[in-house]
N, C-alpha and C positions, 0 to 999 in steps of 0.2 A: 905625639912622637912615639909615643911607648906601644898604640894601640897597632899604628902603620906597620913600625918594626915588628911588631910579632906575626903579622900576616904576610909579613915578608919571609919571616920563619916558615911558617907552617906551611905559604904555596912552594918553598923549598922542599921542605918534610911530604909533602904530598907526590912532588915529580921529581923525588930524588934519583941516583944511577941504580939502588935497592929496592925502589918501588915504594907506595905510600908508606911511611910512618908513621904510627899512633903515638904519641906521650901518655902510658898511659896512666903514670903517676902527675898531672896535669895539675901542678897548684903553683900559685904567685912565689913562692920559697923556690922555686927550679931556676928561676930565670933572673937576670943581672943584667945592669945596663951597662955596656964596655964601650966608652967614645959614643955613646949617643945611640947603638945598638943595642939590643934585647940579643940576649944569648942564655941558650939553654947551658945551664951547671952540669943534671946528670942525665944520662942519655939511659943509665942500667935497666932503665923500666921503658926504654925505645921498641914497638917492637914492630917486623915489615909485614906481620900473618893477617891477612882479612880472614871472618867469620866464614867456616865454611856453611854451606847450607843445600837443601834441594829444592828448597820451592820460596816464595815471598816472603810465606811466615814464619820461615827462619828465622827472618831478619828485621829484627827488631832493635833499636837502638831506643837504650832503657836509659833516664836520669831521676834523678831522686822527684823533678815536680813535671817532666816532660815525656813522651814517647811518641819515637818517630819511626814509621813504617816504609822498609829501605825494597829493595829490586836484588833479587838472586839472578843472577849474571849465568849465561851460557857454560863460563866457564866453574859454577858452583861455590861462588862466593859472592860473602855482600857487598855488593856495588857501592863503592866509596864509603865505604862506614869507616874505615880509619880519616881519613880527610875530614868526615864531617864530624865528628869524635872530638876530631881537635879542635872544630870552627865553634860548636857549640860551647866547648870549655872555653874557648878562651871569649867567647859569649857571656860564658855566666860569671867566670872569675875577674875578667878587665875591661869590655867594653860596658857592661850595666853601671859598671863605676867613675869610667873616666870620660866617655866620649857624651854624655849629654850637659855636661858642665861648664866648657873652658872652651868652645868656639864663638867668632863674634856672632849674632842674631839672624846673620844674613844667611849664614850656614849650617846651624840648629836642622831645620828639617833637613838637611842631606844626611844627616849625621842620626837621626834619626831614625832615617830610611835604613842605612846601615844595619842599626840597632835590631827593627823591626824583622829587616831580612834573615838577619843572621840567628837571632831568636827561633823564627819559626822554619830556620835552615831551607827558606826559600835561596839562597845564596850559595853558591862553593867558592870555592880557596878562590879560585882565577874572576870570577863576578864581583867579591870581598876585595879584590885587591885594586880592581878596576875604578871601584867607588871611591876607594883610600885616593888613587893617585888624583880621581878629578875634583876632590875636596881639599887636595894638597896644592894643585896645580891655582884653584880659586882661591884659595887663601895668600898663595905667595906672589900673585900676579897682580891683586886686588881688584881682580873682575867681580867679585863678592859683593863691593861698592855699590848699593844703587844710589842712583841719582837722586841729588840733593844739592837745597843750596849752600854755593860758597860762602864758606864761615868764617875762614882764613883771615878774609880781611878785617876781620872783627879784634883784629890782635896784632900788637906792635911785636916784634920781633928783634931780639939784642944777641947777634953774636958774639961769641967768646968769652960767651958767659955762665955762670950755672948758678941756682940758688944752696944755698947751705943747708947739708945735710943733715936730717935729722927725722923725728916720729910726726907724722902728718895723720892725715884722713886715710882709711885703708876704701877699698874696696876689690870687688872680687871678676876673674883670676889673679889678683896681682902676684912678681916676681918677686915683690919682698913684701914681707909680716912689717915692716916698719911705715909703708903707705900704702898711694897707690902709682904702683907699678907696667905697664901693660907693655905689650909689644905690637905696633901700629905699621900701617902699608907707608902713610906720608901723614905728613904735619896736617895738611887737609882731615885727614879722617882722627888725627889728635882734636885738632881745635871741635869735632863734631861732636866725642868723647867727653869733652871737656865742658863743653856747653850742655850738654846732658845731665852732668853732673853738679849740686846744687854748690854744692862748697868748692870747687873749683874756681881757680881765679889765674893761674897758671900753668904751664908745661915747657917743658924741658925734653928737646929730644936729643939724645946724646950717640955716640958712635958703637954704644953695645947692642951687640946682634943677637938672636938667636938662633934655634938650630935651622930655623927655615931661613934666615938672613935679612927679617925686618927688625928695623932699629925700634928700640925702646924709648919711652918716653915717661915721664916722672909728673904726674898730676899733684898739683901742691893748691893749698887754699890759700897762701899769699905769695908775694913776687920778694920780696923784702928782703936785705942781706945779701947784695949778687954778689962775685966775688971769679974774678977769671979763669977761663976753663975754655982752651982753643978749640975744645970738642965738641965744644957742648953749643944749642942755640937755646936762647929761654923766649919763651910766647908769653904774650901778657894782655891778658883784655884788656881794649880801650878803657872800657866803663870802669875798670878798676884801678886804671893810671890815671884819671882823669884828675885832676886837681894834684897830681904828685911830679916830683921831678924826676925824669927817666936820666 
């Protein structure tokens, strides 16, 4: 979410009604999330002047571990160095950090590619953002899903129920430090989740959404303690009801 919004920023800053934008004070402290958007704080260090130059080797676009050799333009400036300025910072300050961690496996190399691209600034604003949406659009549609078998029926299913809250098993991206938390396309790719997971023995998918609008689901290593909740549906492995009374 954070990574999307700022390349939503910056192909703005790039094709603004003033022409490209540099940020050129570019660090994580600038920026704030307002309603789910990334928004820039201070703009004082904004500026719309590209490098002037005569010839190619003007133009050089210098980082503390990288250098990139840009194109002196007809009209005597370097060709998109404010654009790519900003693609590479916000390269080394937010995408190294967030986008190889917290997408499901199936999506990993897109996100990757991403990474790769925009490191070696094979990528501009308008190609960065293109990636974003078709990794956004897989994620929310659950065409990411490869085929596998139905697991679903591996689990008796109790609506209007939820187990009781409390500190379980964690694992990782989860939405809360108290278990494991995750946010899934359908109950189908929970129970897959779940069955992956050794200490699993139930799930709970409830009505909370996120900001892309798949519902979460609550992975717990017992079913035990149910207690009513119109919202909520609890999954329960056969193999773990089995000898108990549902």
């Amino acid at each position: 979410q954070i990574c999307l919004s700022l390349v939503k920023l910056l192909f703005y800053l790039a094709h603004s009604p003033l022409g490209s934008i540099v940020l050129l004070d570019f660090q994580p402290r600038q920026f704030v999330m307002v309603d789910g958007n990334l928004k820039v704080t201070d703009m004082d260090d904004a500026s719309t002047e590209e490098l002037p130059c005569k010839e190619d080797n003007d133009c050089t676009l210098d980082f503390p571990t990288k250098s990139f050799p840009l194109k002196c333009s007809a009209a005597g400036k370097c060709e998109g160095i404010n654009e790519k300025k900003n693609l590479f910072n916000a390269y080394r300050y937010f995408f190294t950090y967030l986008l190889p961690h917290s997408a499901p496996p199936a999506l990993q190399p897109l996100l990757s590619d991403i990474l790769n691209a925009t490191g070696d600034l094979r990528y501009g604003i308008n190609e960065t953002v293109k990636a974003f949406e078709k990794v956004l659009h897989l994620y929310k549609s659950g065409l990411y899903l490869q085929k596998r078998p139905l697991l679903l029926k591996d689990y008796i299913s109790i609506k209007g129920f939820r187990t009781v809250e409390g500190e379980d098993y964690k694992c990782w991206p989860s939405y809360s430090h108290l278990g494991c938390l995750l946010s899934i396309h359908s109950a189908e790719e929970a129970a897959a989740i779940c069955n992956s997971q050794s200490q699993c023995q139930s799930f709970i998918v409830t009505q909370q959404r996120t900001w892309t609008g798949r519902p979460l689901a609550s992975f717990q290593s017992s079913w035990t303690d149910l207690i009513p909740d119109t919202n909520a549906v609890v999954y329960i492995k056969r193999s773990a009801s089995s000898g108990e009374r549902l």
